[in-house]
C-alpha positions as CSV (number, residue, x, y, z in Angstrom):
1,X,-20.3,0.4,-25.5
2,X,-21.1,-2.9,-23.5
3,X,-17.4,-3.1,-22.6
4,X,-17.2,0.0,-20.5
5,X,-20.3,-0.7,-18.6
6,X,-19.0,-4.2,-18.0
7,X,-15.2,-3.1,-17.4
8,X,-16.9,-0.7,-14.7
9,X,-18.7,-3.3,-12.9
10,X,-15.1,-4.6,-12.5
11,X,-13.7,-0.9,-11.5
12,X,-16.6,-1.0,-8.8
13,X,-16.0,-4.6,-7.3
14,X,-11.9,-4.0,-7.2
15,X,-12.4,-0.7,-5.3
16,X,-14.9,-2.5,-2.6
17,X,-12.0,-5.3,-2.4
18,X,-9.7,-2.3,-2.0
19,X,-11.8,-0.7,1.0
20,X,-12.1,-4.3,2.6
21,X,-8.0,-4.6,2.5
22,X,-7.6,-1.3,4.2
23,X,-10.4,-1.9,6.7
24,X,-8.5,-4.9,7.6
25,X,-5.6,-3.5,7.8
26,X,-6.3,-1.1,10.0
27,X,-7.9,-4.1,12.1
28,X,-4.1,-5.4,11.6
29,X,-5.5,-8.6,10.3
30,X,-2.7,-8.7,8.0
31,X,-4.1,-12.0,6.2
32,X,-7.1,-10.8,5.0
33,X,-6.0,-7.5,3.4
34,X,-3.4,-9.5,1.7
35,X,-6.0,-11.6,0.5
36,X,-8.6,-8.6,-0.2
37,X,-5.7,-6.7,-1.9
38,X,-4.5,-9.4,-4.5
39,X,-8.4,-9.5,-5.3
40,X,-8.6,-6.2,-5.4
41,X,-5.5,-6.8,-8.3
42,X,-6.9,-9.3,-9.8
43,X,-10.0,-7.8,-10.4
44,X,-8.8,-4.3,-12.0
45,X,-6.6,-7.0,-14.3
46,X,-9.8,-8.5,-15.6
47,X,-11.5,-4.6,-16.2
48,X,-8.8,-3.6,-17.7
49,X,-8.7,-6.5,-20.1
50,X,-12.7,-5.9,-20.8
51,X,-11.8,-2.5,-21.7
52,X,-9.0,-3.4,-24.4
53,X,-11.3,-6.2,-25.6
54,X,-13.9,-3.5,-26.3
55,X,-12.0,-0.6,-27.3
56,X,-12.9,1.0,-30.4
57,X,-11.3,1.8,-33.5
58,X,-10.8,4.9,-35.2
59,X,-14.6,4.7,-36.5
60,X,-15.4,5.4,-33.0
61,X,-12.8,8.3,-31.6
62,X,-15.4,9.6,-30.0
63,X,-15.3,7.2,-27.4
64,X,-11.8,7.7,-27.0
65,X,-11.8,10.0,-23.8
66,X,-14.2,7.3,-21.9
67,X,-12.0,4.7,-22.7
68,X,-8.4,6.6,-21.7
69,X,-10.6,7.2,-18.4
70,X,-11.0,4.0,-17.9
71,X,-7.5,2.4,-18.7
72,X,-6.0,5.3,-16.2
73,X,-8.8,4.3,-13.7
74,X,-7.4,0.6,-14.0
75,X,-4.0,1.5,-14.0
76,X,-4.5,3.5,-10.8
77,X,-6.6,0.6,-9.0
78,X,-3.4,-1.5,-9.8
79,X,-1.1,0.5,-7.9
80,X,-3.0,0.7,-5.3
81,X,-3.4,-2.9,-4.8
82,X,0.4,-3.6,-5.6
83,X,1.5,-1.1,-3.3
84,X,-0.9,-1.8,-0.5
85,X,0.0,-5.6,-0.8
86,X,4.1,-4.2,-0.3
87,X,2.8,-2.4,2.6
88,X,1.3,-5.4,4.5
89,X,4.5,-7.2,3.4
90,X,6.4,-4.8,5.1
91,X,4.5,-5.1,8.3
92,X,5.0,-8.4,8.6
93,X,8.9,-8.1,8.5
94,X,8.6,-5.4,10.8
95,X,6.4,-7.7,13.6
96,X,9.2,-10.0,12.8
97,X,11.6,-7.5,13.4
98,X,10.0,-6.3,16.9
99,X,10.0,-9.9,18.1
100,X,13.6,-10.4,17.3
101,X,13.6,-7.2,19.4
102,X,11.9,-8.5,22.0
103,X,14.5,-11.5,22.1
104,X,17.2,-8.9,22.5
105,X,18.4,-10.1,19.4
106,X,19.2,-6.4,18.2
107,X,21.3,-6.8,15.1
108,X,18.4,-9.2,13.7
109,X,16.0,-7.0,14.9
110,X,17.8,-4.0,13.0
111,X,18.2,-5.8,10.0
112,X,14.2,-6.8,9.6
113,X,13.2,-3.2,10.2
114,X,15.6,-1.9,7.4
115,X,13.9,-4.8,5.1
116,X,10.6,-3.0,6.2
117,X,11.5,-0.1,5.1
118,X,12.8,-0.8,2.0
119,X,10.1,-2.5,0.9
120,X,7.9,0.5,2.2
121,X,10.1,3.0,-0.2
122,X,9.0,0.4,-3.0
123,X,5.3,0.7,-2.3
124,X,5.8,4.4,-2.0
125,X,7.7,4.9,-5.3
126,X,4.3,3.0,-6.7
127,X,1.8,5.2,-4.9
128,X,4.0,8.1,-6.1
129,X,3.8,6.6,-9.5
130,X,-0.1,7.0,-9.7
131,X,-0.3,10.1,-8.3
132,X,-0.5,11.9,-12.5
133,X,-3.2,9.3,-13.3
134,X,-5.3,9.5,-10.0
135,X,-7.0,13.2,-10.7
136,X,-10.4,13.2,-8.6
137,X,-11.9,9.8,-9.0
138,X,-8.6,8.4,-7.3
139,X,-6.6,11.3,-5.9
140,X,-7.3,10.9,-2.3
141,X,-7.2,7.7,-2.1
142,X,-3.3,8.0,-3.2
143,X,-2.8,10.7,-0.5
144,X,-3.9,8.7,2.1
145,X,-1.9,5.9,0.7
146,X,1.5,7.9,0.1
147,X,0.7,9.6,4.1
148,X,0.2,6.0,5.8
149,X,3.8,4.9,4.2
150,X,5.1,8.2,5.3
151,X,4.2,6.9,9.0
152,X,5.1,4.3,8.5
153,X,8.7,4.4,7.1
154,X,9.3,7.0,10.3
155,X,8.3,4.5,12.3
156,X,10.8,2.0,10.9
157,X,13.3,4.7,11.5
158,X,12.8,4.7,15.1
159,X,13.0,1.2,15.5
160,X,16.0,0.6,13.6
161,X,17.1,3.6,15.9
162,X,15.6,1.7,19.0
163,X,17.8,-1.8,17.5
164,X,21.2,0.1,17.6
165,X,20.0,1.9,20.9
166,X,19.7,-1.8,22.1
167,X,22.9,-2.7,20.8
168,X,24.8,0.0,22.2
169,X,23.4,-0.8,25.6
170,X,21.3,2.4,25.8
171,X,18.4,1.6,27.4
172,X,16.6,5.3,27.6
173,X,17.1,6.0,23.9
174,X,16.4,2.4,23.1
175,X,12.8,3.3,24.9
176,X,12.3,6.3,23.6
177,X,12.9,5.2,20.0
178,X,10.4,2.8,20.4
179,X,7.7,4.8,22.0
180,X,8.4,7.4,18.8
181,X,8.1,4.4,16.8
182,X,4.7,3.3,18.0
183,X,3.9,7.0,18.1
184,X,3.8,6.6,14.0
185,X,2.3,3.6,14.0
186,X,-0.7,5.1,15.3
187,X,-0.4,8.2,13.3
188,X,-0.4,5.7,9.6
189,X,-3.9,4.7,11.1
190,X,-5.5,8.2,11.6
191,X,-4.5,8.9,7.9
């Protein structure tokens, strides 16, 4: 069937898109994986269209199992790219975050990282999500995926920690907290 060779040329090119978003996010050039990750999006959309164009009908069952491969391939490469793109979201906030920080403008500080956060537990309950559909093609692409947010969302933890330590006047603990913080940071990368 033309359509799953042509919808796997599309699999192929959103998974290199995918790669090039988390090589540059581990660069922390935030732009670029944004960019690579909405590609990497946009171009499981377009194999997963080819595969519903070609999909047969009952005259054909026997293609059936290639082609439920395929749609949960797609599916999976979606997630991936929506959830990474909620990651690199999050980041963002959370630089914002860490220069509000920097201002000594705790409560604002606070605020962004708890934003962070949240939209890390989004990305998170979308990595979860594809966990069932990722079996061995996908599966540890998800675990590194679902341990980076882990990280990450500890991290944010310690910096809204390190904002009230701020707030409270308590310098040590506000220092500590961040140090923990980058600590994760570091640990998202190595995943």
């Amino acid at each position: 069937m033309q359509s799953l060779s042509d919808g796997y040329v599309d699999v192929l090119d959103a998974r290199d898109h995918l790669e090039d978003g988390e090589a540059a996010f581990r660069d922390e050039n935030y732009d670029q994986a944004d960019t690579a990750f909405s590609d990497a999006a946009a171009t499981a959309d377009r194999a997963e269209t080819t595969f519903s164009d070609g999909e047969p009908g009952d005259e054909a069952s026997f293609f059936d199992d290639a082609f439920d491969r395929a749609f949960q391939r797609t599916s999976v490469l979606q997630s991936l790219s929506e959830g990474y793109g909620l990651v690199v979201q999050s980041r963002a906030t959370a630089e914002a975050g860490r220069r509000e920080l920097r201002g000594r403008n705790f409560e604002a500080a606070k605020s962004k990282f708890q934003t962070a956060d949240s939209t890390l537990g989004e990305a998170e309950r979308v990595f979860t999500g594809a966990q069932s559909d990722a079996g061995e093609a996908y599966g540890p692409e998800i675990d590194r995926a679902l341990c980076r947010v882990g990280h990450l969302r500890n991290a944010m933890d310690h910096f809204v920690a390190a904002s009230q330590a701020g707030s409270d006047g308590d310098r040590d603990t506000l220092e500590s907290e961040l140090t923990a913080g980058e600590t994760d940071i570091d640990r998202a990368g190595e995943c």
